[in-house]
LUMDO-927228 format. One record per atom (N, C-alpha, C): x, y, z; residue in one letter. Coordinates in steps of 0.2 Angstrom, whole numbers, padded with zeros to 4 digits, always signed. Layout:
BEGIN
XYZA/...
//
This chain:
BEGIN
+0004-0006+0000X/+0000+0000+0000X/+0004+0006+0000X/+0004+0011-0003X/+0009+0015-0006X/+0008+0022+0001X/+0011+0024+0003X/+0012+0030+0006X/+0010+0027+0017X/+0006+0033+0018X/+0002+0031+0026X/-0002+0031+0024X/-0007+0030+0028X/-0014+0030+0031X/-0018+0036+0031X/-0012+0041+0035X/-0013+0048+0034X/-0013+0053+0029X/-0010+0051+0026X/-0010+0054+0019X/-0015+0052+0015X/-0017+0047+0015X/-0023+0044+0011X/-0030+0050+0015X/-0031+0052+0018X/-0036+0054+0022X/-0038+0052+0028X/-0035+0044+0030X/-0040+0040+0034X/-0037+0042+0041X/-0040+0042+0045X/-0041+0042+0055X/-0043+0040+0056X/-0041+0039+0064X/-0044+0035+0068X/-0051+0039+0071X/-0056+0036+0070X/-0063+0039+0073X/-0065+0040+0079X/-0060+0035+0083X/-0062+0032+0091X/-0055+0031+0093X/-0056+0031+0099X/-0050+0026+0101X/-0050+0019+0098X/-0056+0015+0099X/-0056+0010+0094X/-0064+0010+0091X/-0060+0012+0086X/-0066+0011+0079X/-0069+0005+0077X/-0076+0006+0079X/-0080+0000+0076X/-0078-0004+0069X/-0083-0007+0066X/-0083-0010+0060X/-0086-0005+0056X/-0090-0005+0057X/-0095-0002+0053X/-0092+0007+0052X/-0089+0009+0055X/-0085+0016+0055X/-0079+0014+0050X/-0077+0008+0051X/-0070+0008+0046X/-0073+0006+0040X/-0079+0003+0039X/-0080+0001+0034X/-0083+0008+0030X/-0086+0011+0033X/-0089+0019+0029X/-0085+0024+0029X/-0079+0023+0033X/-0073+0027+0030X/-0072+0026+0025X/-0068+0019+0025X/-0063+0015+0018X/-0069+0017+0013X/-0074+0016+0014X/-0079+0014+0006X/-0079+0023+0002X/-0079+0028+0007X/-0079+0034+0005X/-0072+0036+0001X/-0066+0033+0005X/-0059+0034+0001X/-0058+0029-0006X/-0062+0026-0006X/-0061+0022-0010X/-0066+0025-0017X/-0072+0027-0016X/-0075+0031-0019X/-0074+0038-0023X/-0068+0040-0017X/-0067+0047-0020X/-0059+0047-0024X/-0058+0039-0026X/-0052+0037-0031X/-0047+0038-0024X/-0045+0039-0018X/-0039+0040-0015X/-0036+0031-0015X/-0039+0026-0014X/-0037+0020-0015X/-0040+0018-0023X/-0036+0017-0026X/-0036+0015-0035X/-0040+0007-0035X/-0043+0009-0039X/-0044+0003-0042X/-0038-0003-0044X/-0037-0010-0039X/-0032-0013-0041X/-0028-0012-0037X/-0029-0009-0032X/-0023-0006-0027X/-0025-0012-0020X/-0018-0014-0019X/-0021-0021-0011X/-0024-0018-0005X/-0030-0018-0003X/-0028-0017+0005X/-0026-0023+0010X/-0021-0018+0015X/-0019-0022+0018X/-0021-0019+0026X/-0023-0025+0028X/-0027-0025+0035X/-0023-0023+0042X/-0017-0026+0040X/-0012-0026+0048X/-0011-0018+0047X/-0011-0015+0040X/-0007-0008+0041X/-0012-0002+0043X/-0019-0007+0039X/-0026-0001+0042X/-0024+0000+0052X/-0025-0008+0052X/-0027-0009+0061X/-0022-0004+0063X/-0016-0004+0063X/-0010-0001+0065X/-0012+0006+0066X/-0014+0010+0059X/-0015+0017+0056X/-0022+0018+0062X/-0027+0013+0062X/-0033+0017+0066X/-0033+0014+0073X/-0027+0014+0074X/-0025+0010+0081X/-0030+0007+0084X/-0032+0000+0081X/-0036-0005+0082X/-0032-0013+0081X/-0036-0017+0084X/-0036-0023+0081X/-0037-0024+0075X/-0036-0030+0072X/-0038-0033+0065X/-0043-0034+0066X/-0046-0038+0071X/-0055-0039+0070X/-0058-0035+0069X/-0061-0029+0069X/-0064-0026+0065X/-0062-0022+0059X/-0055-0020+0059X/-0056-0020+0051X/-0054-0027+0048X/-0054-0034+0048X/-0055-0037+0045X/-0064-0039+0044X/-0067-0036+0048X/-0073-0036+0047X/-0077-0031+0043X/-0072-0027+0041X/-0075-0019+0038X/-0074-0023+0031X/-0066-0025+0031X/-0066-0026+0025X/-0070-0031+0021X/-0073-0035+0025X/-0076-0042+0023X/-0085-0037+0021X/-0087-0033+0023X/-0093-0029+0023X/-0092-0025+0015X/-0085-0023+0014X/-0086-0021+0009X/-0084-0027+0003X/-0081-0030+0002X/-0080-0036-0001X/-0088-0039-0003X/-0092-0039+0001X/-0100-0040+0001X/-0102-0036-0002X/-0102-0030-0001X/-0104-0025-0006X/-0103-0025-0015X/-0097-0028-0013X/-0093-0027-0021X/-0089-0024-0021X/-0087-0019-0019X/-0082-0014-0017X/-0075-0017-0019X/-0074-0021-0015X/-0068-0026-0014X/-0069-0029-0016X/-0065-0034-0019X/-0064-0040-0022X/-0058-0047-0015X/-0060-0051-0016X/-0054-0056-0012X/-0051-0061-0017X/-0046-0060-0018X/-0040-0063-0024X/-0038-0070-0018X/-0039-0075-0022X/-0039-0081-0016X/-0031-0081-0017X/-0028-0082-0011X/-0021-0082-0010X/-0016-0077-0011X/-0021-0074-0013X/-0018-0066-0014X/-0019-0058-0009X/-0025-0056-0008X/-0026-0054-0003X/-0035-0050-0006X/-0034-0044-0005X/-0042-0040-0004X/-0037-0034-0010X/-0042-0034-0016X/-0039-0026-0018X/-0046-0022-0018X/-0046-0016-0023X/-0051-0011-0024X/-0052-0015-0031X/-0059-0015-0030X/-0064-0017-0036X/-0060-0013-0044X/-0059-0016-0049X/-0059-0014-0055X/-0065-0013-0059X/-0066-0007-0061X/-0072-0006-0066X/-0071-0007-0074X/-0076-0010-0075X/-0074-0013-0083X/-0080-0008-0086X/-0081-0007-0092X/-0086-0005-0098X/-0092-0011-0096X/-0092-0015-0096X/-0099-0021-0097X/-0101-0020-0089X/-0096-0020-0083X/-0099-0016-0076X/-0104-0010-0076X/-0101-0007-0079X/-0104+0001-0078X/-0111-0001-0082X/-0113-0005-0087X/-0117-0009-0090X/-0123-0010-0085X/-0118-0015-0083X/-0123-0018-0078X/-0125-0014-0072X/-0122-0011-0070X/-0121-0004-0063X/-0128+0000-0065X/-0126+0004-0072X/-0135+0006-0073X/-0142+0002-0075X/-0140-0003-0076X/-0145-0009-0079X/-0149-0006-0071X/-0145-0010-0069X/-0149-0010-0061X/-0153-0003-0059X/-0150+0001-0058X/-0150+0008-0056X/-0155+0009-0059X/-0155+0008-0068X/-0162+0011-0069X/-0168+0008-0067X/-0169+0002-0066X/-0172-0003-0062X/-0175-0002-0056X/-0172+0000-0054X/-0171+0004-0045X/-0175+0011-0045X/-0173+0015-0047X/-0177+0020-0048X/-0184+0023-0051X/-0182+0018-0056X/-0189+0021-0061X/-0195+0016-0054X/-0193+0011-0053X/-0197+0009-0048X/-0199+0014-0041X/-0193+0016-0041X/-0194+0021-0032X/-0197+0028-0035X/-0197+0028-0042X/-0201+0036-0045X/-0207+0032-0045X/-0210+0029-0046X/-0217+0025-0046X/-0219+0023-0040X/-0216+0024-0034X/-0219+0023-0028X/-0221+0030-0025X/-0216+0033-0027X/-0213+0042-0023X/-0222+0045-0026X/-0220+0043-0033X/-0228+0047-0036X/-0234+0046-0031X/-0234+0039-0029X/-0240+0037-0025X/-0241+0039-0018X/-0234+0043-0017X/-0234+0045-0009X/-0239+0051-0010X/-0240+0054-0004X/-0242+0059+0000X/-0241+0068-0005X/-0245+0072-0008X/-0243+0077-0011X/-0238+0081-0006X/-0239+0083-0002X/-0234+0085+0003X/-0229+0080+0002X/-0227+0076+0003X/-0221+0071+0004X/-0216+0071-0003X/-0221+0073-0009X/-0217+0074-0015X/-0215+0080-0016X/-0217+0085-0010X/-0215+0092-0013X/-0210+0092-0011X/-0208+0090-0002X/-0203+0089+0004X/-0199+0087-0002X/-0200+0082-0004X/-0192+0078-0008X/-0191+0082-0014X/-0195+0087-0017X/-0193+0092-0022X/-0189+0096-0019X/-0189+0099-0016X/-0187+0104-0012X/-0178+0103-0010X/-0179+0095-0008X/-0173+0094-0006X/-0169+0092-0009X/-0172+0090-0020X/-0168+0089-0022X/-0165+0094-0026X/-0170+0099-0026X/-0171+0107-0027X/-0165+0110-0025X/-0162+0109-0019X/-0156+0110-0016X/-0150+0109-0019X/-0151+0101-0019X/-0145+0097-0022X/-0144+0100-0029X/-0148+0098-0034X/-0148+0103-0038X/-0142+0111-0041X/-0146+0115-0033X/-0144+0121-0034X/-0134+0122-0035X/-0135+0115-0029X/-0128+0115-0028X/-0123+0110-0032X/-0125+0108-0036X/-0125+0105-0042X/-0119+0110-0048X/-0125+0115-0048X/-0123+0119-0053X/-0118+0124-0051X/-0117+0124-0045X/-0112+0129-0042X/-0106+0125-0042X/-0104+0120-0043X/-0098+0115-0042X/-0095+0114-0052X/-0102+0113-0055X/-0100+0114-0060X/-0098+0119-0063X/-0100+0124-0063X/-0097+0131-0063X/-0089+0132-0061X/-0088+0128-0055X/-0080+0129-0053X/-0078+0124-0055X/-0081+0119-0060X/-0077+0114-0066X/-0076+0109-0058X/-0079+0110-0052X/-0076+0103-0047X/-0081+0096-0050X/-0075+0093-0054X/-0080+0087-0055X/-0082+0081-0051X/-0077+0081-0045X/-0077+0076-0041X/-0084+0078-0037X/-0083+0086-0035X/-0090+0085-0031X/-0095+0086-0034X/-0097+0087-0042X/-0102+0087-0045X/-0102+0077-0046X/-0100+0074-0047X/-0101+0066-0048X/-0105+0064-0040X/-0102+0068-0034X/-0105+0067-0027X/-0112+0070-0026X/-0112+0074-0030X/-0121+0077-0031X/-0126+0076-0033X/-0123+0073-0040X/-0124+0070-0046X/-0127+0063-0040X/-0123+0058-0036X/-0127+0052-0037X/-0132+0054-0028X/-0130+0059-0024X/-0134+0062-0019X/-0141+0065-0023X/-0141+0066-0027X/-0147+0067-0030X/-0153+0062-0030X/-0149+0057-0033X/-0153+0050-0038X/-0155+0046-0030X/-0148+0045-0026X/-0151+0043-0017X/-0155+0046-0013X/-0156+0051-0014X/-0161+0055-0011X/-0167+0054-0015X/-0169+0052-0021X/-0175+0051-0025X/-0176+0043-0020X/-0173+0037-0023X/-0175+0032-0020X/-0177+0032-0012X/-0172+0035-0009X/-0175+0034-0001X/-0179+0037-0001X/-0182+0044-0005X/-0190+0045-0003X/-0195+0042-0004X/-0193+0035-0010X/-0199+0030-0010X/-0201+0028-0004X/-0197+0027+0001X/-0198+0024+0009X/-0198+0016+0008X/-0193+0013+0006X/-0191+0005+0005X/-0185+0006+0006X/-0184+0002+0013X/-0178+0001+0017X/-0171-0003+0014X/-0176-0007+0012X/-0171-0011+0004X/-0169-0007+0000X/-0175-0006-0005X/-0172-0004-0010X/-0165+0003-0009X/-0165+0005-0005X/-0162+0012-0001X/-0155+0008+0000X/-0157+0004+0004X/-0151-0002+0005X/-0146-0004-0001X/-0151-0006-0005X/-0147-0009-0011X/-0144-0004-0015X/-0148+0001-0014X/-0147+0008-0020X/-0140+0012-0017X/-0136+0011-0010X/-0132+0013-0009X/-0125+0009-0012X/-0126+0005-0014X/-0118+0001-0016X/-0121+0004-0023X/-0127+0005-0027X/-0124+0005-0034X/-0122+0013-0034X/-0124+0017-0028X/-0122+0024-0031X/-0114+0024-0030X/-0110+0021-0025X/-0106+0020-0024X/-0101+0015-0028X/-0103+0012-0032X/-0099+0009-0039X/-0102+0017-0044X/-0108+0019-0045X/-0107+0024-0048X/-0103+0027-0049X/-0102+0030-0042X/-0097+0037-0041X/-0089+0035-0043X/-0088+0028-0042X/-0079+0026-0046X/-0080+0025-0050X/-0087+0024-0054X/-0085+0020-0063X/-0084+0029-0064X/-0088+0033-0063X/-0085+0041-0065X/-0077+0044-0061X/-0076+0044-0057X/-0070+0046-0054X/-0065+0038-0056X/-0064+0034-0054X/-0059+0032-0057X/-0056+0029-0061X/-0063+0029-0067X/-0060+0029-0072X/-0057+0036-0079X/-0058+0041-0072X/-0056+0048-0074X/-0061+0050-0079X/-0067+0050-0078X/-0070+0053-0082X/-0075+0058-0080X/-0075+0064-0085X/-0076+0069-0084X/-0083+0072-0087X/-0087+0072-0085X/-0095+0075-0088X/-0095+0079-0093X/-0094+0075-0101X/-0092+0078-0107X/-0098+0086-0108X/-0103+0083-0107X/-0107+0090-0107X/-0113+0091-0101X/-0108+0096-0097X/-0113+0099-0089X/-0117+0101-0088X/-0117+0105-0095X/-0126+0109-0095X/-0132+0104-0096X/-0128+0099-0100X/-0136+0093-0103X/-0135+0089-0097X/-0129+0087-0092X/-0130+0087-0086X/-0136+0089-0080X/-0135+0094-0081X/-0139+0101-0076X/-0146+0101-0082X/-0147+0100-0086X/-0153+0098-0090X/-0158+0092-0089X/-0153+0087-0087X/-0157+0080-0087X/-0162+0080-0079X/-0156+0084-0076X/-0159+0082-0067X/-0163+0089-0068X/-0164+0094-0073X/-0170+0097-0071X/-0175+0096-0073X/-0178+0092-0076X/-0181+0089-0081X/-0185+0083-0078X/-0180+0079-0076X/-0181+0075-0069X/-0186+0078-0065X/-0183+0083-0059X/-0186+0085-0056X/-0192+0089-0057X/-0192+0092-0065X/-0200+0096-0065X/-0203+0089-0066X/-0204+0082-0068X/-0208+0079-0071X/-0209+0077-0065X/-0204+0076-0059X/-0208+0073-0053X/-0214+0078-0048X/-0210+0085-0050X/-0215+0091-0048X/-0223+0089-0052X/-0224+0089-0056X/-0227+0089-0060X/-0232+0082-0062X/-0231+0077-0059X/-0232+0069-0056X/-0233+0069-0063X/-0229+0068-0068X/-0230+0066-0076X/-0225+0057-0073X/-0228+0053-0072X/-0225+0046-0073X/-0224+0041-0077X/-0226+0044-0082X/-0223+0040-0088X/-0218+0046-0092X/-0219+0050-0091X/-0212+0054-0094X/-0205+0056-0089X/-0209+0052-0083X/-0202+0053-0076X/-0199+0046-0079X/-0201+0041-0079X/-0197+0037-0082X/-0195+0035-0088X/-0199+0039-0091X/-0193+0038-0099X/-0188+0042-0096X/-0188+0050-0094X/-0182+0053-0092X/-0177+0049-0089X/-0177+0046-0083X/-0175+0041-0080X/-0171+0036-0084X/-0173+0033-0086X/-0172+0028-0093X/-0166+0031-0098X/-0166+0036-0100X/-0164+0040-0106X/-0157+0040-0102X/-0158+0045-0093X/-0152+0048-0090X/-0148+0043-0090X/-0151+0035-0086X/-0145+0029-0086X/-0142+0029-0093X/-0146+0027-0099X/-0143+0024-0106X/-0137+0030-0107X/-0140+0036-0105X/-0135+0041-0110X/-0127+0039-0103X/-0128+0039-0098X/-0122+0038-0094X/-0118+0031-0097X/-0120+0025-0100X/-0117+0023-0101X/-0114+0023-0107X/-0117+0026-0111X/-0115+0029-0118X/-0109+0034-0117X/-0110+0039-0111X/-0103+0044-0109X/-0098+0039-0108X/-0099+0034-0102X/-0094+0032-0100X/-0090+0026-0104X/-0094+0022-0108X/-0090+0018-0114X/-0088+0020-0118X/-0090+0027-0121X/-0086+0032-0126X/-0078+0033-0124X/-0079+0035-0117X/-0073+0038-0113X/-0068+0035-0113X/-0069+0027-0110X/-0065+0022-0111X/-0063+0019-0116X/-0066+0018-0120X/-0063+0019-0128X/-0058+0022-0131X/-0062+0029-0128X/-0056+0034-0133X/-0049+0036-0126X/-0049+0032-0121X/-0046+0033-0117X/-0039+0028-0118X/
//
């Protein structure tokens, strides 16, 4: 593992850090490309760095390996998940899945309840455009899929909310680590207003074509990219 612990970002949270803290650490640093895809992690050197035993980051790591995150190379060790083109495939396959479903329950919730989640993706949104403007790609990718998690948890399904969180988090490194940069920002900042007026507006069958349209066209970015990459 190349450098410290400290230089990577990571700290100790506690005097001794649970599992579930190292493991929403690591998945964050690992998300924001600080551990690469392909890169080993190595357990003795985390426990050491977060001044813990190995039992529980060996159990963080075993949490994110479940996830997907990690991979376990038998007789080799634990690295950071590699993203391929046919991943990112399948990553929105699902996603769109996920969604157009959680936009079809959201519609049947409460007119107040879908205003509440307007409102607060009306935020996301605003801060969205602000980040692109300062060309910050990395925390527009973080907006980008805090938008799409915020749409699913307001369906109010503990699972699907559950599930939706490892794919937004493969999302956010199929775009960060495979260095790819949001060829066009404005149809970016287009697609999620469009989004959001149609969910204002409870149009359900043009929330999920939208819906449909934004996964397809993300995987069209992202295999172009790697292509010409």
């Amino acid at each position: 593992m190349r450098g410290s612990l400290a230089a990577k970002g990571l700290f100790s949270l506690e005097a001794r850090p649970t599992a579930q803290l190292i493991a929403d650490q690591l998945r964050e640093q690992i998300i924001q490309g600080v551990f690469r895809p392909g890169e080993q992690i190595n357990e003795s050197f985390l426990a050491v760095q977060l001044n813990t035993s190995r039992s529980p980051v060996r159990e963080a790591v075993q949490r994110l390996c479940q996830e997907g995150i990690l991979t376990n190379r038998r007789n080799h060790g634990v690295y950071v998940l590699e993203l391929s083109a046919q991943d990112s495939k399948e990553i929105y396959a699902v996603r769109e899945a996920v969604e157009t479903n959680a936009a079809d329950n959201l519609l049947s919730s409460s007119p107040k309840h879908i205003k509440t989640t307007c409102q607060a993706l009306r935020t996301i949104l605003r801060n969205m455009k602000r980040r692109v403007d300062a060309n910050n790609w990395q925390a527009v990718a973080q907006l980008d899929m805090q938008f799409h998690t915020t749409l699913v948890a307001a369906a109010g399904n503990s699972r699907m909310t559950r599930i939706y969180k490892t794919l937004a988090a493969e999302s956010t490194m199929c775009i960060l680590n495979l260095e790819v940069s949001y060829p066009q920002a404005q149809t970016l900042i287009q697609e999620h207003e469009n989004i959001l007026y149609l969910l204002e507006t409870g149009n359900r069958e043009e929330l999920n074509k939208a819906l449909r349209q934004h996964m397809q066209k993300a995987v069209h970015d992202l295999s172009t990219t790697t292509l010409n990459g």
